[in-house]
VEXZA-52722 format. One record per residue (C-alpha): z, x, y; residue in one letter. Coordinates in pm, whole numbers, plus 32768, in hexadecimal, padded with zeros to 4 digits. Each point is the difference from the previous one (the first is absolute). Layout:
VEXZA-52722
ZXYA ...
This chain:
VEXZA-52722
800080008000X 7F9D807A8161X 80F87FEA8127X 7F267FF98138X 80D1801F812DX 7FA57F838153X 7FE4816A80A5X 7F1880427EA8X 7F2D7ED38067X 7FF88051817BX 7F62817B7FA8X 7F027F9C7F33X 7F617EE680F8X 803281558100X 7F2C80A97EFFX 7EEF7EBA7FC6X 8007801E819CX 7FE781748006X 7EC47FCA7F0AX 7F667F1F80A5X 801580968149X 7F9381617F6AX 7EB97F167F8AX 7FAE7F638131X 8016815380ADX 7F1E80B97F1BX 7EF67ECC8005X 7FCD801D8175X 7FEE81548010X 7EF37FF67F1EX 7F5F7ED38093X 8003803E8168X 806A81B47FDBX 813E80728093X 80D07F0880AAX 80FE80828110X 814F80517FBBX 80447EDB8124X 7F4D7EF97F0AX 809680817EA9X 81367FC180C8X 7F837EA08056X 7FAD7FC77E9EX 816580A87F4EX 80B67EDF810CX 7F587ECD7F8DX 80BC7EF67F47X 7FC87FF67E8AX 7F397EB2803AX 7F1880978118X 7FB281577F55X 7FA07F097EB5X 7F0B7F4480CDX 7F6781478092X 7FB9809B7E96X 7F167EBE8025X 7F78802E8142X 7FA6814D7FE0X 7EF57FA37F02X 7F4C7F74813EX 8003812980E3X 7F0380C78068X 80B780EA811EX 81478053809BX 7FA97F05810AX 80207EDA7ECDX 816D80A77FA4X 8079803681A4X 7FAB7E80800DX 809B7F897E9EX 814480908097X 7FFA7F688153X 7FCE7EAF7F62X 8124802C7EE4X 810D80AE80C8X 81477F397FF6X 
């Protein structure tokens, strides 16, 4: 039997997060090059919810410009 603790519960959804941030990053810098350290920043702050719904969007982009205006429109 497996005792999962809350703390042991809370790290690996940090680790899901961490994963899917690492993702995101990687896909748009091979989409769209080298984003700025400003952007990655951007990016590492969105909710879990927004940064979901980007892996989406990204699909669609075609330059920075798409990602500098995905951002404007989903900041909290």
């Amino acid at each position: 039997m497996e005792i999962v603790t809350s703390w042991m519960e809370q790290g690996i959804e940090q680790g899901k997060q961490q994963g899917r941030l690492s993702l995101v990053i990687q896909q748009l810098n091979s989409l769209l090059g080298e984003i700025s350290p400003a952007l990655q920043n951007t990016i590492e702050n969105l909710p879990n919810d927004q940064l979901e719904s980007l892996a989406l969007a990204l699909l669609r982009f075609r330059t920075l410009d798409d990602l500098e205006i995905w951002l404007q429109e989903h900041q909290s």
